[in-house]
Structure formats: C-alpha cells, structure tokens
DRENTORSE-871759 format. One record per atom (N, C-alpha, C, O): atom name; residue in three letters; residue number from 1; y, x negated, z. Coordinates in pm, whole numbers, always signed. Atoms other than C-alpha are relative to their C-alpha. Example, Ala and Ser with C-alpha at 12.3 -4.5 7.8 and 13.67 -1.06 7.14 Angstrom:
2
NODE atomo residuo num      v      u      w
NODE     N     Ala   1   -119    -89     +0
NODE    CA     Ala   1   -450  -1230   +780
NODE     C     Ala   1   +120    -90     +0
NODE     O     Ala   1   +118   -194    +66
NODE     N     Ser   2   -119    +82     -6
NODE    CA     Ser   2   -106  -1367   +714
NODE     C     Ser   2   +109    +77    +73
NODE     O     Ser   2   +220    +26    +90
This chain:
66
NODE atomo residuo num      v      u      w
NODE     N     Unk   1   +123    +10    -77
NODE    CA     Unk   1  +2738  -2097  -3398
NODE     C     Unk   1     -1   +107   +109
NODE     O     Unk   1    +92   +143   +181
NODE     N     Unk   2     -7   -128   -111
NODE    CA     Unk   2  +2614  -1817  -3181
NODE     C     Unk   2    -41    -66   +172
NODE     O     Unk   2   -131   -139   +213
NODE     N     Unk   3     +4     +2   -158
NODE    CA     Unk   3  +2637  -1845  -2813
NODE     C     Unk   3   -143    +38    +80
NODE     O     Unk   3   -193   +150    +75
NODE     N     Unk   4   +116    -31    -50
NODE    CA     Unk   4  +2321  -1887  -2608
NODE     C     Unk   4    +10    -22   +155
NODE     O     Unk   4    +64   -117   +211
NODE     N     Unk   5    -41     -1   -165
NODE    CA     Unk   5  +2301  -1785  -2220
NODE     C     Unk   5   -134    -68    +19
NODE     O     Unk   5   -225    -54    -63
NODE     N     Unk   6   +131    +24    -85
NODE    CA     Unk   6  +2024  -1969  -1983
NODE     C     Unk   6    +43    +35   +124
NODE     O     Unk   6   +154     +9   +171
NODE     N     Unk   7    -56    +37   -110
NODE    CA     Unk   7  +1994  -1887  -1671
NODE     C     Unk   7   -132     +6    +99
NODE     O     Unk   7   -248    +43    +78
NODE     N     Unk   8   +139   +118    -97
NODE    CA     Unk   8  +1798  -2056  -1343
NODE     C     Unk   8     -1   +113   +108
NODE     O     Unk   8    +81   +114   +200
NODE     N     Unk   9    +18    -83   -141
NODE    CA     Unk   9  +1674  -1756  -1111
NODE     C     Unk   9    -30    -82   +105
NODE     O     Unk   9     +6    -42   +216
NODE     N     Unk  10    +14    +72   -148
NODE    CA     Unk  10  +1564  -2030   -867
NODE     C     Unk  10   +131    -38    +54
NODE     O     Unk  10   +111    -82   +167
NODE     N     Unk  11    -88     +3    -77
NODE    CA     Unk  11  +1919  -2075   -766
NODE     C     Unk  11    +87   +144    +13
NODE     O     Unk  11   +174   +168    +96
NODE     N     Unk  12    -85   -166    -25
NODE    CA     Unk  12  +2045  -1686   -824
NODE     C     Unk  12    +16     +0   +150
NODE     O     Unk  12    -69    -37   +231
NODE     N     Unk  13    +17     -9   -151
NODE    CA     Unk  13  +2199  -1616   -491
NODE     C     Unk  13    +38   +192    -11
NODE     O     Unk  13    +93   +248    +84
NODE     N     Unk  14    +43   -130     +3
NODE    CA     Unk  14  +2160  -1227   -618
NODE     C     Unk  14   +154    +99    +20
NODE     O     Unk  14   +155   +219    +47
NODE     N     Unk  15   -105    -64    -31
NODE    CA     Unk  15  +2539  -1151   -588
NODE     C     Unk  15    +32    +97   -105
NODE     O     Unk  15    +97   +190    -58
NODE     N     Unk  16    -51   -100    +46
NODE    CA     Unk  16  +2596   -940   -875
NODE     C     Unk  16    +79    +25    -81
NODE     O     Unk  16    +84   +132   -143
NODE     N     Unk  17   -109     -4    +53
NODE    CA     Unk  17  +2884  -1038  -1025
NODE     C     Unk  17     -6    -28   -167
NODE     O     Unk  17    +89     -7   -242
NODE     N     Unk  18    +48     -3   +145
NODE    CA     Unk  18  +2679  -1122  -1385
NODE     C     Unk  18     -3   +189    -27
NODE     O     Unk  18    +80   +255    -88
NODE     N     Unk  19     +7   -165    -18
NODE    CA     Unk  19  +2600   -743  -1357
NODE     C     Unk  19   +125    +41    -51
NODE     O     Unk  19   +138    +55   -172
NODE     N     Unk  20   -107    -49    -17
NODE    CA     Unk  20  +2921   -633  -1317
NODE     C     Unk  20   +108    -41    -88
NODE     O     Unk  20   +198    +40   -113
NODE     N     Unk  21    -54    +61    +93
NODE    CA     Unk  21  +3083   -833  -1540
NODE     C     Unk  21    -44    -11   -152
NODE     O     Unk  21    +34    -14   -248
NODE     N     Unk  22    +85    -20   +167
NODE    CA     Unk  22  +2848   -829  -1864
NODE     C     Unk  22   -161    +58    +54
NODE     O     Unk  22   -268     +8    +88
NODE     N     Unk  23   +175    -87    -35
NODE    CA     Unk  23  +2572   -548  -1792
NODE     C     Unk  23    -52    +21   -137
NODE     O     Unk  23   -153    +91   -146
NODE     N     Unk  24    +67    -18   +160
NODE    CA     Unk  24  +2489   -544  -2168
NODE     C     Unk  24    -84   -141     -4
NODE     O     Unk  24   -154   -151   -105
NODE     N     Unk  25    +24   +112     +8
NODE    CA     Unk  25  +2376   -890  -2104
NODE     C     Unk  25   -102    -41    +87
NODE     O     Unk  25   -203   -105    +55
NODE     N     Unk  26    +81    +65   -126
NODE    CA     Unk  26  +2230   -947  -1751
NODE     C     Unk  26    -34   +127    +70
NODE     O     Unk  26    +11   +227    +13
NODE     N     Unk  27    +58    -69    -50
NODE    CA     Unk  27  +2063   -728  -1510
NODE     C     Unk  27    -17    -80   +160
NODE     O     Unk  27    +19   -193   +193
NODE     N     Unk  28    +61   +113    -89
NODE    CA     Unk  28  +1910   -801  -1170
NODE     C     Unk  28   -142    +84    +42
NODE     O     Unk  28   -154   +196     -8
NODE     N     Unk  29   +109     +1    -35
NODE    CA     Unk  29  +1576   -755  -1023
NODE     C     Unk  29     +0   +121   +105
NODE     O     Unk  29    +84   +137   +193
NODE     N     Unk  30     -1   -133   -125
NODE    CA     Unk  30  +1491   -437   -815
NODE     C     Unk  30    -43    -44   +107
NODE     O     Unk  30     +2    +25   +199
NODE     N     Unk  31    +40    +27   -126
NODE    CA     Unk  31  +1318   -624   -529
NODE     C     Unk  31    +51    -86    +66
NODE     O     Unk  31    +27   -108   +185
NODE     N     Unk  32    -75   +110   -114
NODE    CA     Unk  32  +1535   -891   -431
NODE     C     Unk  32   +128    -26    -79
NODE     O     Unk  32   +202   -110    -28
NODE     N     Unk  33   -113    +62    +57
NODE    CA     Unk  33  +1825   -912   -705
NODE     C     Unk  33    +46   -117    -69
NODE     O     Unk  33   +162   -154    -89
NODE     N     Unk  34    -16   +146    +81
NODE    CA     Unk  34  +1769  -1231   -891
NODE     C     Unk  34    +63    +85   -149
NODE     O     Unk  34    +46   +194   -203
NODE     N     Unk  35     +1    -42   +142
NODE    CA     Unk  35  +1905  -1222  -1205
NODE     C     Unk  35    -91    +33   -105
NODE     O     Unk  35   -210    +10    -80
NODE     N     Unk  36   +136    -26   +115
NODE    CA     Unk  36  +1706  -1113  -1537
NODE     C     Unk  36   +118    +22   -129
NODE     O     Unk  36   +195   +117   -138
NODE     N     Unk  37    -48    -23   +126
NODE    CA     Unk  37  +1861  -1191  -1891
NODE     C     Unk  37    -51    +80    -71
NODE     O     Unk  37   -168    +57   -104
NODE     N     Unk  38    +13   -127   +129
NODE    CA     Unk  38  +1850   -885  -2132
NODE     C     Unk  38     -5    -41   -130
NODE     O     Unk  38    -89     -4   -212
NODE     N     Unk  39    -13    +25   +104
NODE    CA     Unk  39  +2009  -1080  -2397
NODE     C     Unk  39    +79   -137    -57
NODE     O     Unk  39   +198   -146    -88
NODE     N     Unk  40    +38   +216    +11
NODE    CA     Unk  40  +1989  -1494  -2469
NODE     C     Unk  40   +163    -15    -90
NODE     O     Unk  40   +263    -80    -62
NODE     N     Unk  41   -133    +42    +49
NODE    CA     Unk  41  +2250  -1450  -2734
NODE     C     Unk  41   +110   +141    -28
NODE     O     Unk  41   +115   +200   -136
NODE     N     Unk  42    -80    -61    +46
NODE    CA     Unk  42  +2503  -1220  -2715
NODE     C     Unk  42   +111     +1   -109
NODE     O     Unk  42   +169    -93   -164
NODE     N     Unk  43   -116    -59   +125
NODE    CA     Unk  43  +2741  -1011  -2965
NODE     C     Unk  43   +120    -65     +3
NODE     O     Unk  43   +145   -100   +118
NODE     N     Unk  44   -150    +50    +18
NODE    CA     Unk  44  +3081  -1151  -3042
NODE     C     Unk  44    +45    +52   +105
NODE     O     Unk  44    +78     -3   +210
NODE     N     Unk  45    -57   -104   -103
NODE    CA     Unk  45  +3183   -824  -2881
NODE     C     Unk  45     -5    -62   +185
NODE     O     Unk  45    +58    -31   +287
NODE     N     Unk  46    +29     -2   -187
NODE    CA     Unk  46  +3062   -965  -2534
NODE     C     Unk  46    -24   -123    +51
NODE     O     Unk  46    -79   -134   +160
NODE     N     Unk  47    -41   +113    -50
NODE    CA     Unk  47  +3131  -1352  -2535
NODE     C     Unk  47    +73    +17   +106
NODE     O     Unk  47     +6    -13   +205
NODE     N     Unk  48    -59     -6    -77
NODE    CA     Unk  48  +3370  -1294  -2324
NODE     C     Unk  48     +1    +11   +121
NODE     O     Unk  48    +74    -56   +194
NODE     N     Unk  49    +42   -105    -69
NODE    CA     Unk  49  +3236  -1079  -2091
NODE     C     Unk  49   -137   -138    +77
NODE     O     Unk  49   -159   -191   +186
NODE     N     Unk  50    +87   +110    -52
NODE    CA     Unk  50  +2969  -1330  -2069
NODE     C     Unk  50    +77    -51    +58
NODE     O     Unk  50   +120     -5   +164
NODE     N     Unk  51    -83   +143    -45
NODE    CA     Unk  51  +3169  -1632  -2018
NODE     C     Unk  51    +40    +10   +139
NODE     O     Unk  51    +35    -63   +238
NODE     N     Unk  52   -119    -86   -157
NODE    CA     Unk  52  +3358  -1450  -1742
NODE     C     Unk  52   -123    +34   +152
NODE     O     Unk  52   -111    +33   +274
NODE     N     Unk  53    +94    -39   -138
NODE    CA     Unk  53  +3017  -1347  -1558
NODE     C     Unk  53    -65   -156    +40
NODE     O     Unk  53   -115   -163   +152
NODE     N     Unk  54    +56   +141    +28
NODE    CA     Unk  54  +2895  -1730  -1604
NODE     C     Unk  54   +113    -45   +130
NODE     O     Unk  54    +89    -61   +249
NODE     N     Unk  55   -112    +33   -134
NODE    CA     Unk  55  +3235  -1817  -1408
NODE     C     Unk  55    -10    +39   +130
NODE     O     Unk  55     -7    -30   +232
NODE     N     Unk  56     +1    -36   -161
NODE    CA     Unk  56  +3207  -1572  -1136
NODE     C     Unk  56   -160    -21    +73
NODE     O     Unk  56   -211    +50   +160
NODE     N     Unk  57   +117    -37    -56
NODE    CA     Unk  57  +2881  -1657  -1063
NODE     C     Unk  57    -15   -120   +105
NODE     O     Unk  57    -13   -235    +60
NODE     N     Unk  58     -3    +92   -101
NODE    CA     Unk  58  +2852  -1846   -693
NODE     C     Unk  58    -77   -123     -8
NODE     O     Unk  58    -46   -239    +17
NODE     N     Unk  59   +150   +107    -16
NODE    CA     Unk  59  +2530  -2027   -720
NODE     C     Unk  59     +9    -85   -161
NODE     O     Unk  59    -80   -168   -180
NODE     N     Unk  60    +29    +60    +49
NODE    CA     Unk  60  +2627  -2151  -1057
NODE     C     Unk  60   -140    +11   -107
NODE     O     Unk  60   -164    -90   -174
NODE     N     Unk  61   +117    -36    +19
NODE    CA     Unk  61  +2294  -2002  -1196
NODE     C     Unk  61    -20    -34   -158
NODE     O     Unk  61   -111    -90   -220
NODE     N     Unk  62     -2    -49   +190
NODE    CA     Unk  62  +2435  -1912  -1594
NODE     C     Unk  62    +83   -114    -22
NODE     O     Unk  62   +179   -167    +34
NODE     N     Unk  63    -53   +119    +74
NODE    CA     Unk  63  +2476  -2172  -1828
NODE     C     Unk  63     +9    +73   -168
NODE     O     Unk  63    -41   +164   -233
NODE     N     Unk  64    -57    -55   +159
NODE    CA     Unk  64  +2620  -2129  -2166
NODE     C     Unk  64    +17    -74   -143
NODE     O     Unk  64   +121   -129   -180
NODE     N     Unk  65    -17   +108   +105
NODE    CA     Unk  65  +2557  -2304  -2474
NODE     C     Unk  65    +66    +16    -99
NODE     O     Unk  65    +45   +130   -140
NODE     N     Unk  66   -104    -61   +131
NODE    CA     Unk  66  +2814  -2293  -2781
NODE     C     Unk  66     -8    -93   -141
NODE     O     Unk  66    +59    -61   -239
C-alpha cells in the first residue's frame, strides 16, 4: 500500500523542517511559510525522507497514512 501524506496548514507553525527534510514532497508558502504539499503520495525513494519530516515537525501538522 502506498503511503499517503495529509497535512493541516491551520496548525503549521512555518518552521521548515518538512522542507528541509523531504523538499521533493513539501514546500512552504512565500508569504508566511505554511506548509504546501507537492506530493500526497510519495515514491518509495522518499518514504523515508517523509516520515522523518512528519517527525521533525513541531506543530505536529503532517500525518501519514500507510
């Protein structure tokens, strides 16, 4: 089953660390930095990568379905 990201910009607290951690995946917003999903279900290649930005993320925002 392929891996599906959601995630809740009303709690993004705009830190970055999705970015930085899976930029093939997530993005953020040019005017204030909320998050913005690129891509719902990522590649094998970049579970990981996900998973990992899902973790570091403060606010809790990315959720991950499997």
């Amino acid at each position: 089953m392929q891996m599906k990201v959601i995630v809740d910009q009303n709690i993004c607290a705009s830190s970055g660390n999705c970015v930085m951690n899976a930029p093939e995946v997530f993005d953020q917003r040019d005017e204030d930095g909320v998050v913005v999903l690129l891509n719902e279900h990522p590649s094998d290649d970049q579970t990981e990568a996900t998973r990992q930005a899902a973790a570091a993320c403060p606010a809790q925002a990315i959720h991950i379905e499997e």
